[in-house]
N, C-alpha and C positions, 0 to 999 in steps of 0.2 A: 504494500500500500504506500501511496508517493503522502507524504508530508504536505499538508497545507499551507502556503503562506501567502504575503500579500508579496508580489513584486512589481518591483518599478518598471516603467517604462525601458526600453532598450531601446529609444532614439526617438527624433521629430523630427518634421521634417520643416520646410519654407512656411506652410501651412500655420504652422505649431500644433501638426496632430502628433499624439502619440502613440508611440507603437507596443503592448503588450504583448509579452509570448504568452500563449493561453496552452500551446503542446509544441514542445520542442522538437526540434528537427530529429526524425529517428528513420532508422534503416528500417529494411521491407523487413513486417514478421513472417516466420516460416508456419504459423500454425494460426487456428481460431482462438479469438481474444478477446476480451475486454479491460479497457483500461480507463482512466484518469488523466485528465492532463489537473497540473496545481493549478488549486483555489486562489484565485485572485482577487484583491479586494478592490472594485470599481466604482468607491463610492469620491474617489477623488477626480473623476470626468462628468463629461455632462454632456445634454445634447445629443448630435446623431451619430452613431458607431456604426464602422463595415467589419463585419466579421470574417477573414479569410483563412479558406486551409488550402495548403498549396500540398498538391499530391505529385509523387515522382512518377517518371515513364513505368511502366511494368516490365520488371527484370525476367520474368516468367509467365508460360503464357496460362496457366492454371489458379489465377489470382482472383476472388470471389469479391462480392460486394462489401465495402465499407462504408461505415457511419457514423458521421462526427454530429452532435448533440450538442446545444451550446447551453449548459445549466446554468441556473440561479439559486441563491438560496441567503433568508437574511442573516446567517450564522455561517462564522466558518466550517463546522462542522455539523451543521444542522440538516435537515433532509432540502434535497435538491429536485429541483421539480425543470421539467424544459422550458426556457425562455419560447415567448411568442411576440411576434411582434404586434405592431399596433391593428392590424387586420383580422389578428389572432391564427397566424399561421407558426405553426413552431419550428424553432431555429434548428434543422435539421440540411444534413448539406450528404446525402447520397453517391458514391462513385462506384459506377459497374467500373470494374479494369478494362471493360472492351472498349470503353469511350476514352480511357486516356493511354492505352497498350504503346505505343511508340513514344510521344511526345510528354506526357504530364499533360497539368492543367492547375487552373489557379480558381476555386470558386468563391463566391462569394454571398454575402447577406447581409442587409440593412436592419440594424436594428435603432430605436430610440432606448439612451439610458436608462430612461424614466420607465421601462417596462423590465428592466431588471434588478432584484434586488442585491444586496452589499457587496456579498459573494460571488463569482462566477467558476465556471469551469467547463471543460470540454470532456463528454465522451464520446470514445472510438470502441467501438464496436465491428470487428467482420467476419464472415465465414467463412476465410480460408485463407489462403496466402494474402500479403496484401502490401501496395507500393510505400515506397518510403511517403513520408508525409510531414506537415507542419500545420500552424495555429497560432496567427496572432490575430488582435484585436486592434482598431484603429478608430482612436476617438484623442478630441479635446479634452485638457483638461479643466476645469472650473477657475482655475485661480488664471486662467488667460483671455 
């Protein structure tokens, strides 16, 4: 079980948005999984956030569907329920391997702050092999 904390930002840009890892960059797993990316506390942004997981090309061609889940919850360690956004569609970001098999792919999701609480986090979920991948979060912070 990974450790929750809150982490800073890793960079901004011209913009002055800032960048969260929400799931760090990890090689392709060989097996069906479930995991965690760290709790992060995002009560110091505000306004409107893009949520992105950048998936690698498939290194093999037997690589089943993954599922990154962008949770919330107003406890670091409290129960986590899936973020929706303002339409009430929930922050769920789907890759068959056959759609990004050669090249990758970078997806994305708009969410508003204000429909998540303290806490966030991401789970990955898939059934079977699965491309390397990442997770960060891209929002303003309040004190700008």
């Amino acid at each position: 079980m990974v450790a929750a904390c809150a982490m800073p930002s890793f960079g901004t840009d011209a913009n002055q948005m800032n960048y969260i890892e929400m799931l760090s960059a990890r090689q392709q797993s060989q097996a069906v999984s479930n995991s965690l990316g760290t709790a992060v506390d995002v009560s110091a942004y505000k306004g409107n956030a893009t949520w992105l997981v950048q998936i690698g090309p498939a290194a093999v061609t037997n690589e089943g569907t993954t599922t990154f889940t962008l949770q919330t919850s107003a406890t670091e360690s409290g129960t986590y329920r899936t973020a929706t956004n303002i339409a009430g569609n929930a922050a769920v970001i789907t890759n068959l391997a056959s759609n990004v098999r050669s090249v990758g792919s970078v997806q994305e999701y708009a969410i508003g702050l204000s429909r998540l609480s303290k806490w966030a986090r991401v789970r990955l979920a898939n059934t079977s092999d699965t491309n390397e991948y990442s997770s960060i979060l891209v929002a303003p912070m309040k004190s700008q």
